[in-house]
TORKOL-995242 format. One record per atom (N, C-alpha, C, O, CB): atom name; x, y, z. Coordinates in steps of 0.02 Angstrom, whole numbers, plus 32768, in hexadecimal, padded with zeros to 4 digits. Glycine has a CB too. Layout:
N
atom|xx|yy|zz
CA|X|Y|Z
...
END
This chain:
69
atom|xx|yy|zz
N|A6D5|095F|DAA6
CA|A6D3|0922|DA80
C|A6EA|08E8|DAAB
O|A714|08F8|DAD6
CB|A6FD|0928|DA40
N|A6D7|08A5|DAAA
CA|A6EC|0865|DABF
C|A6E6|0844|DA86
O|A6BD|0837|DA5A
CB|A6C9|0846|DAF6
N|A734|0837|DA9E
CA|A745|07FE|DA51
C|A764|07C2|DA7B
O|A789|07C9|DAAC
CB|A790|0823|DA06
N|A74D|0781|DA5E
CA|A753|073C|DA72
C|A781|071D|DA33
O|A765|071F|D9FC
CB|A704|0716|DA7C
N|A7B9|0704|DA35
CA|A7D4|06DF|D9F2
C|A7C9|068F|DA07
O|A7C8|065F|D9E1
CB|A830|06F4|D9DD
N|A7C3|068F|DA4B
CA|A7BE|0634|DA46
C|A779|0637|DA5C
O|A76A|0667|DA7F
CB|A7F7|05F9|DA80
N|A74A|0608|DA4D
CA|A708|05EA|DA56
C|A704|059A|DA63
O|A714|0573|DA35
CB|A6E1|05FB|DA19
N|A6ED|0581|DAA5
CA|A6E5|053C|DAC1
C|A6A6|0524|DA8C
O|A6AF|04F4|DA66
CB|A6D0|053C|DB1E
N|A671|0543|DA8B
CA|A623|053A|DA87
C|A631|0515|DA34
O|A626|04D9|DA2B
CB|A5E7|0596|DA8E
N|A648|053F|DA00
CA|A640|0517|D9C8
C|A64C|04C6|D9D2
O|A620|04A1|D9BC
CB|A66F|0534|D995
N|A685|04A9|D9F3
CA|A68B|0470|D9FB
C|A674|0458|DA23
O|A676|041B|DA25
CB|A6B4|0461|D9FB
N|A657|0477|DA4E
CA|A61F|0448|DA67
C|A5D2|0433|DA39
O|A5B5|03FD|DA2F
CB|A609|046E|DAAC
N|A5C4|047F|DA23
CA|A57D|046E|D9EC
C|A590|042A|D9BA
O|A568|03FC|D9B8
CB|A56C|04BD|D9AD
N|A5D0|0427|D991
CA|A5C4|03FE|D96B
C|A5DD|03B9|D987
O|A5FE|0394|D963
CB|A5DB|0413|D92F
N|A5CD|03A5|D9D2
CA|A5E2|0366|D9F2
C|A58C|035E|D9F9
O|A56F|032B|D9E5
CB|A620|0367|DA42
N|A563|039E|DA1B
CA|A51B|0382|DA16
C|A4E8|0393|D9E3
O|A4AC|038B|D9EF
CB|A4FC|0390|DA4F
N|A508|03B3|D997
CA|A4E3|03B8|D955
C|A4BE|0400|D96C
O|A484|040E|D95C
CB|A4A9|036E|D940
N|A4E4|0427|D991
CA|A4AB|0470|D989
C|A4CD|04A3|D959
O|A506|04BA|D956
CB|A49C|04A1|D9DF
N|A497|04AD|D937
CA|A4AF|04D4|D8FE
C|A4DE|0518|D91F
O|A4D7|052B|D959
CB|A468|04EF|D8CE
N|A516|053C|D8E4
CA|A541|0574|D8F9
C|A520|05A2|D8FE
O|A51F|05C0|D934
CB|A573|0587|D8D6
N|A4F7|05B9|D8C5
CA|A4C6|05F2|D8EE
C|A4AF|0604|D92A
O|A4B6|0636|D94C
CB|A498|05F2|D8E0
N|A48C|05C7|D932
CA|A469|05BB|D97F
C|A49C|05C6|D9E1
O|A493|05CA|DA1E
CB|A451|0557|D974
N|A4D0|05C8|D9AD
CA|A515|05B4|D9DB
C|A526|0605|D9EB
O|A535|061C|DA22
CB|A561|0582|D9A9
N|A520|0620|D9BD
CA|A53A|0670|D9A4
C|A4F2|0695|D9C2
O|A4F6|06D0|D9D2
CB|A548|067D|D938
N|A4D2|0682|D9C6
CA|A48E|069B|D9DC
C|A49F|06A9|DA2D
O|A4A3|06DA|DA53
CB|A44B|065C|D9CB
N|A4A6|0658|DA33
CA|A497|0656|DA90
C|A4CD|066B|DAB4
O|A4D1|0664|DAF1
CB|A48A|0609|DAB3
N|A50C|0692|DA80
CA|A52F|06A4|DAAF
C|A525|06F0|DABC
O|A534|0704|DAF4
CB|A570|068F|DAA2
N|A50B|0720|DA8C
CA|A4D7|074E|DA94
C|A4B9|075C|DABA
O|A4CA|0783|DAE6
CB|A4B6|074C|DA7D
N|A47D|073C|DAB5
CA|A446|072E|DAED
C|A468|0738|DB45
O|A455|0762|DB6F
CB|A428|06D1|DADE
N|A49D|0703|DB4D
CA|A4CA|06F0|DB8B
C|A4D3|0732|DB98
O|A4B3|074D|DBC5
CB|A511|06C1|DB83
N|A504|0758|DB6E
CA|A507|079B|DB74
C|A4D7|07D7|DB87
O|A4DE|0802|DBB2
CB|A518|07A4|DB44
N|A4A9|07CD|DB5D
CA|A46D|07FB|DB72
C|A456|07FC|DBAC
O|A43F|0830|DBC5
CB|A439|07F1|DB53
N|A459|07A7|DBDB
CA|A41C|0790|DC0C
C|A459|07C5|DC44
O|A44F|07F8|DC65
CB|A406|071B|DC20
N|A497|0799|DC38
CA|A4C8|07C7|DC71
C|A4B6|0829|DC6D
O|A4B2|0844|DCA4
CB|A52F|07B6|DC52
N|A4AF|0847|DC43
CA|A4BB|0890|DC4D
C|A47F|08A3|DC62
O|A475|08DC|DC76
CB|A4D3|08B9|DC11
N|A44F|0875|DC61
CA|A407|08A3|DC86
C|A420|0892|DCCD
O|A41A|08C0|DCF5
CB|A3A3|0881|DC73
N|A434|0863|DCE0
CA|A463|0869|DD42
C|A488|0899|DD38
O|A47A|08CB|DD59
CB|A4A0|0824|DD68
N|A4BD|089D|DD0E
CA|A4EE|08D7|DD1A
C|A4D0|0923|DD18
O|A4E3|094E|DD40
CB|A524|08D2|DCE3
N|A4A3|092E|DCE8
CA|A480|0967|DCDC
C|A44B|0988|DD17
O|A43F|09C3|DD27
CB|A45C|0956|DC9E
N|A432|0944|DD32
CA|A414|095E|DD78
C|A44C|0974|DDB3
O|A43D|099D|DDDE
CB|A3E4|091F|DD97
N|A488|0956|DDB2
CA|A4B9|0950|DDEF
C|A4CC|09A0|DDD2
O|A4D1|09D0|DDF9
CB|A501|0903|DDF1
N|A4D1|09A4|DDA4
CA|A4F8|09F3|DD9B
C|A4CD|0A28|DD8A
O|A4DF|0A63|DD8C
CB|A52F|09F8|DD61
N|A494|0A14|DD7A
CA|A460|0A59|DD62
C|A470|0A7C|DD1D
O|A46A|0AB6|DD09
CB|A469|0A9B|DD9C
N|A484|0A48|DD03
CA|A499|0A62|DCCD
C|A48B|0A22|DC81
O|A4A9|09EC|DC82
CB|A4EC|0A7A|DCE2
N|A45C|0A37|DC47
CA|A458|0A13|DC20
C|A481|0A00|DBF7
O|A4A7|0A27|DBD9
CB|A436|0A1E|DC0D
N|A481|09B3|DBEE
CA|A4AC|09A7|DBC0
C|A4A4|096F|DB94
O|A492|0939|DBAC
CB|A4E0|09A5|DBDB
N|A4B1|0977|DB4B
CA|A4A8|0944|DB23
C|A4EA|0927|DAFE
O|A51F|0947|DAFA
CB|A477|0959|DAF6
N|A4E0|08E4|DAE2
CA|A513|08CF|DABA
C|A4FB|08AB|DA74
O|A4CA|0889|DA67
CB|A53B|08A2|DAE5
N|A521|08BB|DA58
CA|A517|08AA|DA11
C|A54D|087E|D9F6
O|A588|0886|DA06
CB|A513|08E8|D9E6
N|A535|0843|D9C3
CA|A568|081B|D9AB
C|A571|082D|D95B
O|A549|0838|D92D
CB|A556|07CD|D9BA
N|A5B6|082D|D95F
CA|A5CA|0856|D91C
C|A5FF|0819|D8F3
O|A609|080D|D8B8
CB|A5FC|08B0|D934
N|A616|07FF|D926
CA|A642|07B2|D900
C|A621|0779|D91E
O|A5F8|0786|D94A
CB|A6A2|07A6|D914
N|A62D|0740|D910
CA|A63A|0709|D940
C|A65A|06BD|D924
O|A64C|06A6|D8ED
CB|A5F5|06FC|D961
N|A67B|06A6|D947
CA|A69C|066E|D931
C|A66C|0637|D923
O|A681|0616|D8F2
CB|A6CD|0659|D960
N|A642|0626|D935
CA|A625|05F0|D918
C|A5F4|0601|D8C8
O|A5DE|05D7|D8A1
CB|A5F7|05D2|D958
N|A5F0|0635|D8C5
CA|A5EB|0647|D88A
C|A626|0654|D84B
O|A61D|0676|D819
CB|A5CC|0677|D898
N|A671|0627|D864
CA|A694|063B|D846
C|A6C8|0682|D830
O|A6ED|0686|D7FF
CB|A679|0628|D82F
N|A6BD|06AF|D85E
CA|A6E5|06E2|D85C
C|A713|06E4|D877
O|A703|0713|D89B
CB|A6D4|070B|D865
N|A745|06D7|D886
CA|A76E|06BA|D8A7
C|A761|06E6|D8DE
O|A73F|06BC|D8FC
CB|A7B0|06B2|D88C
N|A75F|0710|D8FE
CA|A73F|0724|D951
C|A6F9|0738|D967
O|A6CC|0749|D941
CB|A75F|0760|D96A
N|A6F4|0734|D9B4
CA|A6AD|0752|D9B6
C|A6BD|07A8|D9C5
O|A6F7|07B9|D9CB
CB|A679|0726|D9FB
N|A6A0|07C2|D9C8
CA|A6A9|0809|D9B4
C|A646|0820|D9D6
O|A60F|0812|D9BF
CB|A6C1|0811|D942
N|A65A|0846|DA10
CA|A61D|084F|DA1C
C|A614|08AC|DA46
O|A63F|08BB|DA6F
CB|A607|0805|DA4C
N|A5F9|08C4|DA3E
CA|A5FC|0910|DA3A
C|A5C2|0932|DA7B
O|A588|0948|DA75
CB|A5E3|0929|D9E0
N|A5F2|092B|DABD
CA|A5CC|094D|DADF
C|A5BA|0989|DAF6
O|A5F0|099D|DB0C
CB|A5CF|093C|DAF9
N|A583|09C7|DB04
CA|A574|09EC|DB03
C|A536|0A04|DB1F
O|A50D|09D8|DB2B
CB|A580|09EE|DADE
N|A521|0A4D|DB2F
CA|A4F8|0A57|DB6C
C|A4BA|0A4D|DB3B
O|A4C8|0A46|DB00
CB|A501|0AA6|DB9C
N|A489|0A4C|DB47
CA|A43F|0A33|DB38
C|A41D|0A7D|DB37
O|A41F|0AA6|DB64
CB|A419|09F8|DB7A
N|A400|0A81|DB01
CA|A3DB|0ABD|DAE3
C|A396|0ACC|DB23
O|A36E|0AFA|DB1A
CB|A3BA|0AA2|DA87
END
């Protein structure tokens, strides 16, 4: 698991109006783009999944990494 309790990005989205979803999205994505480098560097698959996130109001991000089916 990686858990984040502080988040920069919400306060930045609502200085340039991008919705929280979208915010909670792209930090996902960020995540994903990194483990296909890591997954090639180690030979080994791996995915992550978002299970909390702060700009959606949960108070942490909460994200669940694990080897790739």
């Amino acid at each position: 698991m990686i858990r984040c309790t502080r988040d920069p990005w919400p306060s930045w989205a609502k200085e340039y109006g991008v919705p929280m979803e979208e915010v909670a999205l792209c930090r996902e994505r960020m995540f994903q783009a990194i483990l296909a480098d890591v997954s090639i560097f180690f030979n080994i698959p791996l995915k992550i999944e978002l299970l909390k996130a702060i700009p959606r109001g949960q108070g942490e991000t909460v994200m669940r990494l694990s080897k790739a089916a």
